[in-house]
C-alpha positions in Angstrom: 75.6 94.9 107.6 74.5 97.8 105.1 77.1 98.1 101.9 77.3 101.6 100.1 77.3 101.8 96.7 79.5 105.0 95.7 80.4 106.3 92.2 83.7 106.5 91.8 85.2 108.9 88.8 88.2 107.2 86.6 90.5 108.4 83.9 90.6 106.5 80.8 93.9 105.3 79.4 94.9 104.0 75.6 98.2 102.2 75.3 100.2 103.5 72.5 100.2 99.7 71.6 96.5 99.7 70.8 97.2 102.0 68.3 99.5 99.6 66.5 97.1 96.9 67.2 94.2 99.3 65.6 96.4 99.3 62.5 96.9 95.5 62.6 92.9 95.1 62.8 92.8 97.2 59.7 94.9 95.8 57.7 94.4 92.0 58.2 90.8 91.8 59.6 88.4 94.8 59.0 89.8 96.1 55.6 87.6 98.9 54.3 84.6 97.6 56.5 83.2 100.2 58.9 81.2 98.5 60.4 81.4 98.8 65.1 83.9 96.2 66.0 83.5 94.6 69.7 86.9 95.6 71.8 87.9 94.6 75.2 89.3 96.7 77.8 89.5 96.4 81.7 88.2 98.6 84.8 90.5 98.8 87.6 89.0 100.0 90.8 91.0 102.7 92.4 92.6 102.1 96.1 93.9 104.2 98.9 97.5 103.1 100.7 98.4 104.6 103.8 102.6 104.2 103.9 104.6 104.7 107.2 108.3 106.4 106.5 111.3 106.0 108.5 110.3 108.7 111.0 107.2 106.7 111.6 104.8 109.4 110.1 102.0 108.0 107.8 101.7 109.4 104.0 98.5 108.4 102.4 98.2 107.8 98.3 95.4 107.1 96.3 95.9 105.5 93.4 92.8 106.2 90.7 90.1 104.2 89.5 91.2 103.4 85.6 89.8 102.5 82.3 92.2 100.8 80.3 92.2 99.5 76.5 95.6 97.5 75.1 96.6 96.5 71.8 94.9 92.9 72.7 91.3 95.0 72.4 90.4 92.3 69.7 91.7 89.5 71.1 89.3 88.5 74.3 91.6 85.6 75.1 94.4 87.2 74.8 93.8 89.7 77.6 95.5 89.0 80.8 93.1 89.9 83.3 94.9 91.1 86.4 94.2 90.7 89.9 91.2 93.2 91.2 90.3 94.2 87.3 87.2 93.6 85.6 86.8 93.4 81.9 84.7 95.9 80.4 83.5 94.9 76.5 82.7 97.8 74.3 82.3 98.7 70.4 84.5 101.0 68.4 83.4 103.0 65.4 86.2 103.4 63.0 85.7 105.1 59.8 87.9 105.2 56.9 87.6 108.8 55.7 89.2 112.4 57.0 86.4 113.3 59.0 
């Protein structure tokens, strides 16, 4: 049996709750440090449903392939992987000036 290996294209997605958790990090861990920080985040691969209706005619959906980083970014325990996800580690640059 041959397997293909296919890219797949995904949109990216921040939670408005990393945001909150970015300002948590800042305040009680990273301070004025810039220095990268290692965040977590998790890859979910996308899938394709086909869906029969009442008049027995088939609708297919695709559901995307998605990048995802939470407010738990920091915490690599306390990300809940979910079924068919794979975490995906990472750094973020944050600076502490305008630009």
């Amino acid at each position: 049996m041959s397997e293909i290996l296919r890219f797949e294209t995904f949109s990216s997605t921040v939670e408005p709750e990393f945001w909150s958790g970015l300002a948590h990090h800042k305040l009680h861990s990273a301070q004025l440090d810039t220095a990268r920080t290692c965040v977590q985040g998790e890859f979910t691969g996308g899938r394709r449903h086909a869906i029969r209706n009442d008049n027995l005619t088939t609708q297919r959906l695709a559901v995307p392939a998605r990048m995802r980083v939470s407010r738990g970014a920091w915490d690599a325990a306390g990300s809940s992987q979910q079924p068919g996800t794979v975490a995906v580690e990472g750094q973020l640059y944050n600076t502490n000036t305008i630009e």
